[in-house]
C-alpha positions in Angstrom: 0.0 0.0 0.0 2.8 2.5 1.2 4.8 1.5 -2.3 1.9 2.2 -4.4 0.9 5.0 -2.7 4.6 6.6 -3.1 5.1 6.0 -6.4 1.8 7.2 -7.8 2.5 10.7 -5.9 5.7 11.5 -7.6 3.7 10.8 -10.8 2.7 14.7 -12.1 0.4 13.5 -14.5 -1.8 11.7 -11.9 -5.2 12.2 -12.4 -8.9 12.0 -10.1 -9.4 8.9 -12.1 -6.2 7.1 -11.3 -6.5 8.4 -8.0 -10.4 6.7 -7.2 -8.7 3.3 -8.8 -5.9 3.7 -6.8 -7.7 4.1 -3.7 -10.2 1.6 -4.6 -7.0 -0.7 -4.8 -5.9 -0.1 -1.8 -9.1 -0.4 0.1 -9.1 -4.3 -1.0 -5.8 -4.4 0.5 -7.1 -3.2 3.8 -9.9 -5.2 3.9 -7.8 -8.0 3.7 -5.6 -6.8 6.7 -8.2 -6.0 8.8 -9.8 -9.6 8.6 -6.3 -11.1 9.0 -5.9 -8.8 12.3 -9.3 -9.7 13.4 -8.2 -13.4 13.0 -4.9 -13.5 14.8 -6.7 -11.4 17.4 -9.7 -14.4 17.5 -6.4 -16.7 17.8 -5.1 -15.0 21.2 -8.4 -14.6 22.7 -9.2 -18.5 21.9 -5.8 -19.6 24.2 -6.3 -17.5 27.1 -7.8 -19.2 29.8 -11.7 -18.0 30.3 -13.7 -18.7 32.7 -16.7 -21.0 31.9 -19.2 -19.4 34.7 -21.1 -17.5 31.5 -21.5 -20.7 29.9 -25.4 -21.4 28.9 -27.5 -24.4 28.1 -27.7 -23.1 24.1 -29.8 -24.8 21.5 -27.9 -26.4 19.0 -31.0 -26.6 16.0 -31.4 -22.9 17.2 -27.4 -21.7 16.8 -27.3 -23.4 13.3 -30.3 -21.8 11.9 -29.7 -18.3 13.1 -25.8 -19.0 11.8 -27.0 -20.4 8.1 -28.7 -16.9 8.0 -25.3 -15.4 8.9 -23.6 -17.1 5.2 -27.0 -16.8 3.2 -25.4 -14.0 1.3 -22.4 -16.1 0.2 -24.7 -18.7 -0.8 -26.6 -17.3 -3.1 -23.5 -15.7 -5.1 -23.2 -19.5 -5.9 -26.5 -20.5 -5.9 -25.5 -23.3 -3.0 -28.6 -24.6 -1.3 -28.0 -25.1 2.2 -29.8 -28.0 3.7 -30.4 -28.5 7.7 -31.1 -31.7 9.4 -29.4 -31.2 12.7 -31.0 -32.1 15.9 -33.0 -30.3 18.6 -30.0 -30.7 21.5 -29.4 -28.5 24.2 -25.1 -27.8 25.3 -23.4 -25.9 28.1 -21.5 -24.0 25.8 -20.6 -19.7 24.5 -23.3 -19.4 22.4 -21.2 -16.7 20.0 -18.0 -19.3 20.0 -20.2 -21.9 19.0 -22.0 -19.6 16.0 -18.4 -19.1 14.8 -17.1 -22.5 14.9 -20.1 -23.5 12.8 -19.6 -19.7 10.6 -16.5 -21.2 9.7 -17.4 -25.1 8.9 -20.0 -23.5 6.0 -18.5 -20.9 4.8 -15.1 -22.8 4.0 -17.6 -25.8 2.7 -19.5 -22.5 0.7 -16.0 -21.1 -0.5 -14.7 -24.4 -2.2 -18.0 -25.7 -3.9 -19.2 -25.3 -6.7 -22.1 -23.4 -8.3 -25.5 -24.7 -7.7 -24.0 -27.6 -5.3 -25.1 -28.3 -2.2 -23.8 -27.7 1.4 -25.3 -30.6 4.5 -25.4 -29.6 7.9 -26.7 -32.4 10.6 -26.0 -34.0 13.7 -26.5 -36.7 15.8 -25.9 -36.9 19.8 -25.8 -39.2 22.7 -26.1 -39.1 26.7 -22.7 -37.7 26.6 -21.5 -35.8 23.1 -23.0 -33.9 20.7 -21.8 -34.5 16.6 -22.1 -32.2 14.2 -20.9 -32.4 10.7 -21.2 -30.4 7.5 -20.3 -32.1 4.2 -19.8 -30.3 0.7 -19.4 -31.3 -2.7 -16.4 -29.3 -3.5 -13.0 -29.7 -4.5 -11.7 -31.9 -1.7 -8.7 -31.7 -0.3 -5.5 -33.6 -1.4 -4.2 -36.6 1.0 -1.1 -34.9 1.5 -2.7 -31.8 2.6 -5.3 -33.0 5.4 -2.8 -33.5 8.4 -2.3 -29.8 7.6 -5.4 -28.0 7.2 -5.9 -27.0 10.8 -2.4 -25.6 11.4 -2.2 -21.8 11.3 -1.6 -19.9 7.5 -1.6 -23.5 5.8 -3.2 -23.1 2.6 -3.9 -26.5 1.1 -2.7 -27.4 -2.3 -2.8 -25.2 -5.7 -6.5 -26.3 -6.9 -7.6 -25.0 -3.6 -6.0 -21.9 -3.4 -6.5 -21.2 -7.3 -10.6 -21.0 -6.8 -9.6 -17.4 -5.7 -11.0 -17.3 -2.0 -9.7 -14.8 -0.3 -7.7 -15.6 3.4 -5.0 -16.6 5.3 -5.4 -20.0 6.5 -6.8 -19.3 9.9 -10.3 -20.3 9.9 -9.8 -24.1 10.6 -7.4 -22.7 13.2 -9.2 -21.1 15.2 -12.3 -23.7 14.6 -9.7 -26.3 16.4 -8.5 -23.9 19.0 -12.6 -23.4 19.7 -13.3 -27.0 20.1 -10.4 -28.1 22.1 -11.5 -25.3 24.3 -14.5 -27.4 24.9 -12.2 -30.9 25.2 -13.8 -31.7 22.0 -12.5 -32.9 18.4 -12.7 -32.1 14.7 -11.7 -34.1 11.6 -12.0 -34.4 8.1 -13.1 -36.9 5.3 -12.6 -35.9 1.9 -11.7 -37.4 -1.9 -9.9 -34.8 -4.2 -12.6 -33.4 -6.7 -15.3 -35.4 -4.7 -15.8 -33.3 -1.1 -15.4 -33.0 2.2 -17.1 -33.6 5.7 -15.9 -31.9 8.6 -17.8 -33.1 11.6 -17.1 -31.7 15.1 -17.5 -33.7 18.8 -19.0 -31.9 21.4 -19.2 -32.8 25.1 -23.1 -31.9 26.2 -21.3 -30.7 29.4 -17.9 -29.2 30.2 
């Protein structure tokens, strides 16, 4: 931004026009710092220690609907159809940590489908643990690449990174860092060029 910035200003033929495109440049560029800020800043807040006294008995049916509403917009630039067939189950849990965690499971299954796919969402649930998994029709994700995928800036391989999504690799991060917060676990099934399913286990209580 600063380069750019620079050297258009010692440019004395530099027009209103070149000016707008520049600045409209440079607002991408910002908007991509910002989110990665916000992320690493997610990142820190997710390791620290917090105390659980604020935790809630939250419905799970109820957090996934209001969070599908949350990635509607993305959806329909694709023309995904989201389809829900998760549970009614109640969890001791951060309501807003567990609308993100679920935030980030569709809108990374949302950024590597394709058009007019569709996205799953369900879950099933025990005495003791609540599953939830959400399963794409996208891309996949290369063998090589999976024991990766939830390490911080890890971009998976080249037909991944090509569909031109826009981040840094943090997403499944901080995903992980939320459900090992809770003692729980995430993984991953997926064929290259086939899809993926994510699926998350929850403890009912923590």
């Amino acid at each position: 931004i600063k380069s750019s910035i620079e050297v258009n200003l010692r440019d004395k033929k530099f027009n209103l026009i070149q000016a707008k495109q520049l600045l409209s440049e440079n607002l991408k560029d910002i908007n991509k710092l910002q989110k990665l800020t916000d992320s690493l800043l997610k990142l820190i807040r997710k390791e620290n220690p917090v105390s659980k006294q604020n935790y809630k008995l939250n419905s799970l049916l109820e957090t996934v609907e209001e969070t599908i509403k949350k990635v509607a917009s993305l959806a329909k630039e694709k023309e995904i159809t989201i389809i829900n067939t998760c549970q009614e189950n109640s969890m001791l849990c951060d309501k807003d940590e567990l609308s993100e965690l679920i935030f980030i499971l569709l809108e990374n299954a949302i950024k590597y489908s394709p058009k007019k796919s569709i996205v799953k969402i369900e879950s099933n649930s025990n005495e003791k643990n609540i599953e939830l998994s959400v399963i794409d029709q996208g891309i996949g994700i290369d063998e090589k690449d999976i024991p990766h995928i939830f390490e911080r800036f890890y971009r998976a391989n080249s037909a991944r990174t090509n569909e031109g999504t826009n981040g840094y690799g943090l997403g499944l991060s901080i995903a992980k860092n939320i459900v090992e917060k809770y003692n729980g676990s995430i993984s991953v099934e997926s064929l290259f060029n086939v899809g993926s399913k994510f699926t998350v286990k929850l403890p009912r209580n923590i």
